[in-house]
Residue, then its C-alpha position, 0 to 999 in steps of 0.5 A: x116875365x116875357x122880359x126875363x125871357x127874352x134876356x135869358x134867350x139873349x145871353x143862350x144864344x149869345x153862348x152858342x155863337x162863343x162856343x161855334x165861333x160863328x154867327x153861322x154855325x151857331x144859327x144852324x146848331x139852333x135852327x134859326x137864321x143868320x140874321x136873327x141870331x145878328x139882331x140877337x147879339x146886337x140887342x144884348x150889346x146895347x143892354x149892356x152898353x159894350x161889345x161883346x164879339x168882333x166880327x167880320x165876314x172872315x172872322x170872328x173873336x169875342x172881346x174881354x168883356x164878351x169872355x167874361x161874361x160867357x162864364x157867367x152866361x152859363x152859369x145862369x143858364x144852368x140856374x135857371x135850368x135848375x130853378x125849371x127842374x124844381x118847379x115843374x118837378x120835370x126830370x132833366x135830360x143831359x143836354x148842352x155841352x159837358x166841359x171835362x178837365x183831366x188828366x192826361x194819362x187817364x184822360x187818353x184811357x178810361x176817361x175817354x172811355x167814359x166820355x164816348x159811353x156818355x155821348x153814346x147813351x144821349x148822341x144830343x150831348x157835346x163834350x170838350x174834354x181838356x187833358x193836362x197835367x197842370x193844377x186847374x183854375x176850374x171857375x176860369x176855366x169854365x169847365x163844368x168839373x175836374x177829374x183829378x189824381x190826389x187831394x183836391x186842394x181848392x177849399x172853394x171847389x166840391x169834391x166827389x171821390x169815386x175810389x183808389x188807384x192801386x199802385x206797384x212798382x215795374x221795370x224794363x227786362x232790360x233794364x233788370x239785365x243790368x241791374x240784378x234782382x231788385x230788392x228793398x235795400x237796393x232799392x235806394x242805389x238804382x234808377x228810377x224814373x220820377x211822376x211829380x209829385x207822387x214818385x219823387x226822394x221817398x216811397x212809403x211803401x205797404x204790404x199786404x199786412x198793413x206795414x209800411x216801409x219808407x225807402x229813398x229812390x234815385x231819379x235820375x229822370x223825373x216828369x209830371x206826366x203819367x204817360x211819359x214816366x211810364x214810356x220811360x220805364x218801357x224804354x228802361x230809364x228806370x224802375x218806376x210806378x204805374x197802376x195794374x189798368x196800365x200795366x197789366x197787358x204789358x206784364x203779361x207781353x213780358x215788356x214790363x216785370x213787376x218788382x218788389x211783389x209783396x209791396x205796393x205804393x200808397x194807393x192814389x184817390x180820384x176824384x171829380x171836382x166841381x164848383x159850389x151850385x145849388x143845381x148840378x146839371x144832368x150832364x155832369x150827374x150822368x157823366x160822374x156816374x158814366x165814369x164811377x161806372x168805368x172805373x169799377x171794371x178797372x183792375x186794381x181800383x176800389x170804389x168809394x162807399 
């Protein structure tokens, strides 16, 4: 048992130092020596019969080898977090470092939102939050989980869904100046700004009844960010989507004008991805319920049941 032990305290502490990226910084962060932390990382090496950092006095990197296994290191930490938690029948606190990928319209609102709520209701938790637009190899990433717009396409990934993200279409009053009023049989001859992929050739749009309409758009301008389609609406580059939390304020100011008031896009689901585990750390238990519990008081959104 002892040597279970030891192993296991080998490979957390070899995670610490690849998350500080010094043998110093992670000595502090553990409250241990310099020299312990050294001995530490050489033992594991020798167990493993490769080198897993290169290090000098100046600097510090981990090798191929030492990438990989950071990945598995904290997945068989979380293991055996898990494998404690149910035979001591203790509750787990969020600890460690939470790893959120995100979007980076939502990430710079409400999910930052989330993540400062987080940190705030356990100050001993860390957390690195990545924001792109980009599909996401979640296992090489290493992240714990991903919160995304639309289906998660990944049949090797958990997902969670959290709710609907209503949608409407907004425009400059600038824009509508030069344009006249917008209605469904124009709406195919003006300019709209285009978020790949869910405002691109052809919009089903719904009324309140149910019906829905299919309309071809022009988009002269189109982006993959939600946060460089909306500015260009702002500017006037076209009519475009945006969700009542982004554009509410801006419709109340008079910079932005909703069209088309009786109809909505279809609403966009969310959810939080995560990879397969009998155990789900603490950290990512409270952060989904840190971000479900934002996301409600967001205006135009429907939680899941």
């Amino acid at each position: 048992m002892k040597l279970i032990h030891d192993r296991l305290d080998l490979l957390d502490t070899f995670v610490r130092v690849a998350e500080a990226g010094s043998l110093s910084k992670a000595a502090r962060s553990m409250g241990i020596t310099q020299p312990t932390v050294s001995r530490r990382l050489l033992e594991l090496e020798r167990m493993l019969g490769c080198k897993l950092a290169l290090r000098t006095t100046a600097s510090f990197s981990l090798t191929d080898e030492g990438r990989r296994l950071v990945a598995e290191a904290r997945a068989l930490a979380d293991g055996w977090a898990g494998l404690a938690e149910r035979i001591s029948g203790a509750r787990s606190r969020p600890e460690g470092t939470l790893r959120v990928v995100g979007p980076s319209g939502y990430g710079t609102g409400f999910l930052t939102d989330a993540v400062t709520d987080l940190r705030a209701a356990w100050p001993l938790l860390r957390v690195e939050l990545t924001l792109t637009d980009r599909l996401v190899d979640l296992a090489g990433s290493g992240a714990d989980c991903w919160v995304c717009v639309g289906e998660v396409r990944d049949p090797g990934l958990v997902s969670r869904t959290l709710g609907a993200m209503e949608r409407m279409l907004v425009a400059s009053p600038a824009l509508l100046a030069r344009t006249g009023a917008v209605t469904l049989a124009r709406l195919p001859d003006l300019p709209c700004v285009g978020l790949v992929p869910h405002v691109t050739g052809t919009l089903r749009l719904l009324d309140k009844a149910g019906r829905s309409r299919m309309v071809s758009i022009d988009t002269p301008l189109r982006t993959d960010s939600l946060l460089s389609s909306y500015r260009a609406i702002l500017n006037g580059a076209g009519i475009g989507a945006a969700a009542p939390w982004m554009c509410q304020g801006d419709i109340d100011a008079g910079r932005v004008a909703r069209v088309l008031p009786r109809w909505w896009l279809e609403p966009v689901r969310i959810h939080v991805a995560m990879p397969p585990s009998l155990y789900r750390p603490a950290r990512v238990t409270a952060f989904v319920e840190a971000l479900r519990h934002r996301m409600q008081r967001l205006p135009g959104f429907t939680p899941a049941n």
